[in-house]
N, C-alpha and C positions, 0 to 999 in steps of 0.2 A: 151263814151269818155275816152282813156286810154291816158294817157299822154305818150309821147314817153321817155326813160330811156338817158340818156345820154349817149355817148362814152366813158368807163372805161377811155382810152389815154386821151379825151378833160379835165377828168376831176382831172387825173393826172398831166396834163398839166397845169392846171389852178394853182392847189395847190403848183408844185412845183417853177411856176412864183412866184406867192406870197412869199413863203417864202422865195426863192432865193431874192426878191427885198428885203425882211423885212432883212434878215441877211446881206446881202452887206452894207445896210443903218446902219444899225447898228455899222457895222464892221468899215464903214469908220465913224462914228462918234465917236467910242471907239479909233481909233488911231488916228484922228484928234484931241480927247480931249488928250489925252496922248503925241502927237509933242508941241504943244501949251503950 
């Protein structure tokens, strides 16, 4: 039973969703706090 390795892309893919989602969120809460 070898476990199969994942797709270098899916797991690129994954990683840079995430951070892409965490830095936008962020981005728009840093200048929502700063309009306000």
């Amino acid at each position: 039973m070898s476990p199969a390795p994942e797709p270098p892309i899916m797991v690129l893919l994954g990683g840079g969703a995430l951070l892409g989602a965490y830095w936008l969120r962020k981005k728009s809460l840093i200048s929502a706090a700063q309009t306000s």
